[in-house]
Structures are given as C-alpha cells and as structure tokens.
C-alpha beads as a LAMMPS data file, in Angstrom:
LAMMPS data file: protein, C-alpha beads

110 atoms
109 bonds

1 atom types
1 bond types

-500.0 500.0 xlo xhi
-500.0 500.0 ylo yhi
-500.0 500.0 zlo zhi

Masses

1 110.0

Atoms # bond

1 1 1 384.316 -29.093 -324.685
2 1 1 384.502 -31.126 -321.365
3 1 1 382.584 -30.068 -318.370
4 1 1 386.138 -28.964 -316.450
5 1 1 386.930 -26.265 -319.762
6 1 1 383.457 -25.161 -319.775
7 1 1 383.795 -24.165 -315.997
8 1 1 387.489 -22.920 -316.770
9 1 1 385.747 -20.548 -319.089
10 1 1 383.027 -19.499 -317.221
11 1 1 385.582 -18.776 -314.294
12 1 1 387.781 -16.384 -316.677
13 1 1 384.294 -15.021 -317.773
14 1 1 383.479 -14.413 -314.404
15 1 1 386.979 -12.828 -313.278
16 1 1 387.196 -10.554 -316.655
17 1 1 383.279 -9.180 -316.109
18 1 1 385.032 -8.401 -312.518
19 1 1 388.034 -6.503 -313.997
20 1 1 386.450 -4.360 -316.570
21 1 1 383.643 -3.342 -314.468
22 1 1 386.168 -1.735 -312.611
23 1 1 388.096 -0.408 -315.237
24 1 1 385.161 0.965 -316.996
25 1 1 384.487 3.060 -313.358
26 1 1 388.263 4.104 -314.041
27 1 1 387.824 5.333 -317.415
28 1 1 384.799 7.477 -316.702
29 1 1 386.366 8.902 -314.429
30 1 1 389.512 9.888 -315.689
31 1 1 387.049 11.355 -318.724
32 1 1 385.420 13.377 -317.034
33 1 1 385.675 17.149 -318.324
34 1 1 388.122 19.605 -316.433
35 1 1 387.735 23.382 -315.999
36 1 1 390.355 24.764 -318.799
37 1 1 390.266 27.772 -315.761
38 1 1 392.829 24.875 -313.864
39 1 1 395.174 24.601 -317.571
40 1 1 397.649 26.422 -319.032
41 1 1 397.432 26.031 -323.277
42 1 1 400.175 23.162 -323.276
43 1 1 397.847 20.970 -320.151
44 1 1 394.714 22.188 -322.075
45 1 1 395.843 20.078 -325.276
46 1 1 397.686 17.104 -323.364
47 1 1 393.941 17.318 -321.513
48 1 1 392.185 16.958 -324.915
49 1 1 394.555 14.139 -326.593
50 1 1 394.484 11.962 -323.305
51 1 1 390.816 12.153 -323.114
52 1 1 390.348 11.247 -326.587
53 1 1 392.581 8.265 -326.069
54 1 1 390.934 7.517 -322.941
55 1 1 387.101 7.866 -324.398
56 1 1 388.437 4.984 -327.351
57 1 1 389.763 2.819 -324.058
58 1 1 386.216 2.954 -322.475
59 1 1 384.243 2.111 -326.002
60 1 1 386.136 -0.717 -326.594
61 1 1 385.862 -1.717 -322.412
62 1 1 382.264 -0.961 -322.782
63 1 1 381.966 -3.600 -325.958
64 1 1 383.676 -5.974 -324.664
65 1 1 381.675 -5.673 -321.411
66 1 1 378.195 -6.349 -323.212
67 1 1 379.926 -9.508 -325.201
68 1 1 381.283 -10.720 -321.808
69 1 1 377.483 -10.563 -320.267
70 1 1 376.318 -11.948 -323.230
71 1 1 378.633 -14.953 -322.901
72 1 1 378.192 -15.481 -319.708
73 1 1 374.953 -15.702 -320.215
74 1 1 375.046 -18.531 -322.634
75 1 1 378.009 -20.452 -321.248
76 1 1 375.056 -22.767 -318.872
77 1 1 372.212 -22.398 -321.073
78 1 1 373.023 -22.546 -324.702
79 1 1 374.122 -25.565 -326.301
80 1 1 375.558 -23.790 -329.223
81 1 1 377.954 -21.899 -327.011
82 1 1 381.633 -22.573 -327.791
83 1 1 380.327 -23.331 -331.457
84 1 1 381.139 -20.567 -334.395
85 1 1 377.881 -18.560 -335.380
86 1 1 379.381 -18.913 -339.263
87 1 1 380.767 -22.181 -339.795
88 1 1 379.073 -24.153 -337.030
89 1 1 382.686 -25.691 -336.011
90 1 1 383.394 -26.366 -332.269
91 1 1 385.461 -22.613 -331.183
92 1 1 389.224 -24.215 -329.951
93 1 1 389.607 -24.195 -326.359
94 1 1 392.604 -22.077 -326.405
95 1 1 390.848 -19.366 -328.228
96 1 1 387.206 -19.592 -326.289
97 1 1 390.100 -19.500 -322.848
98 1 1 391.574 -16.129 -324.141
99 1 1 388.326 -14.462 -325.942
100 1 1 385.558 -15.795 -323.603
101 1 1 383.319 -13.508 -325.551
102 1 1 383.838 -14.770 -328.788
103 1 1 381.382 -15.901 -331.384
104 1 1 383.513 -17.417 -334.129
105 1 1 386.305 -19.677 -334.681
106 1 1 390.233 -18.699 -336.041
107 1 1 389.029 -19.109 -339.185
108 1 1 385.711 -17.622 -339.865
109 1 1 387.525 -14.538 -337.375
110 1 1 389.591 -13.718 -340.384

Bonds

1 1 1 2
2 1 2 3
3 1 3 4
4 1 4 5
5 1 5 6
6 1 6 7
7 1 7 8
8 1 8 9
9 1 9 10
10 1 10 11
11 1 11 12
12 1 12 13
13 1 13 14
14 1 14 15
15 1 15 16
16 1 16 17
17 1 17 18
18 1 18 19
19 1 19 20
20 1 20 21
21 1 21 22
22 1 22 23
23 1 23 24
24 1 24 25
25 1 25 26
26 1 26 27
27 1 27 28
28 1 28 29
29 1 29 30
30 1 30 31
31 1 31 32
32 1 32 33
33 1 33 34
34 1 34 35
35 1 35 36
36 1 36 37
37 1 37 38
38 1 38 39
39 1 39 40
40 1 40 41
41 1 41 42
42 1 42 43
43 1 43 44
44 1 44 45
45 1 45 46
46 1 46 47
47 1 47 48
48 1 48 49
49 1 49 50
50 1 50 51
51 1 51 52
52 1 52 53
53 1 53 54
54 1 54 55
55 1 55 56
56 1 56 57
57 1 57 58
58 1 58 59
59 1 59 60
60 1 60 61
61 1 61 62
62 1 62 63
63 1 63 64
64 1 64 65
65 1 65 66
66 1 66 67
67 1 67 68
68 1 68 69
69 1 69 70
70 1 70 71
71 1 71 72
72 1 72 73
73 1 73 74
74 1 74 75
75 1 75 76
76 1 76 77
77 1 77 78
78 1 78 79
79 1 79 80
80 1 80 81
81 1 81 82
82 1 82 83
83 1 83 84
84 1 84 85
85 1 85 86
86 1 86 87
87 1 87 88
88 1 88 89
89 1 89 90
90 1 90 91
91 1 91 92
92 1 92 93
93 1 93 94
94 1 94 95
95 1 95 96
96 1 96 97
97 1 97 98
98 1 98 99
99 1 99 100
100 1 100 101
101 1 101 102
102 1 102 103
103 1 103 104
104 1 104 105
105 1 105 106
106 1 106 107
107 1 107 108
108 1 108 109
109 1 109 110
C-alpha cells in the first residue's frame, strides 16, 4: 500500500468514526423507552417493533464503532495493518477503502 492509500484510508477512517459517533447519539435516542400512558395499542406495538429494529441498528453501529477505533489505531503504528490476520496476504485497496475496519482479505472473509 503506498503512502497516498494509506492516508486515503485513514481519512475515510477518520470521516466514518465522525459519522457513526453521531449516529450512535441518534439511535440511543430514538431507543429510548416511551410512557405506553402517550400510546394507543396499535402505536404501543409499532413502538415495540421500531425499537427492536432500532436496538439491532445501534449493535451493529456500536461494533463497527470499536473496529473503526481499533483500525485507526493501527493504520500509523502497525506494520501488519492492511495485511489479512488469516492468510497473511496484503488486504486489496478497494476493499481496505470500503471496510476500513477490516481484518481479512476477500478470500479468507468468506
């Protein structure tokens, strides 16, 4: 990986920590319980399913969030980022641009 797609990365790393920080604050906040006193029976169950769907949405925002920091971490300091933890294969740029977070290559992902 040249210097220029390493700092390409680390810019998207820096720009998605930036974006799900703030969606995570959205998410706990739309999870947040409401008084079944302000529902009728029908806004009491769309209530229940949304929050459910919402409470998966902040899991998987709050995973991704730790293997973003994690990353980011490693991008300047590890010389076996960008390098699959299974095969030991250089991670493609392409994939490392989209998944900044990632930890294996196309292959050993399967």
């Amino acid at each position: 990986m040249t210097s220029a797609q390493k700092e390409e990365i680390k810019q998207k790393l820096l720009s998605e920590l930036e974006r799900l920080t703030k969606d995570i604050a959205t998410l706990e906040e739309i999870t947040r319980p409401v008084s079944a006193e302000d529902m009728d029976d029908i806004t009491r169950m769309d209530s229940i399913v949304n929050k459910s769907v919402n409470e998966a949405a902040l899991s998987a925002a709050r995973t991704r969030l730790a293997g973003l920091e994690y990353a980011s971490k490693r991008i300047d300091d590890d010389p076996e980022f960008g390098y699959c933890i299974d095969c030991g294969e250089e991670i493609g740029f392409a994939r490392l641009r989209a998944m900044p977070e990632t930890v294996r290559c196309v292959d050993c992902a399967k």
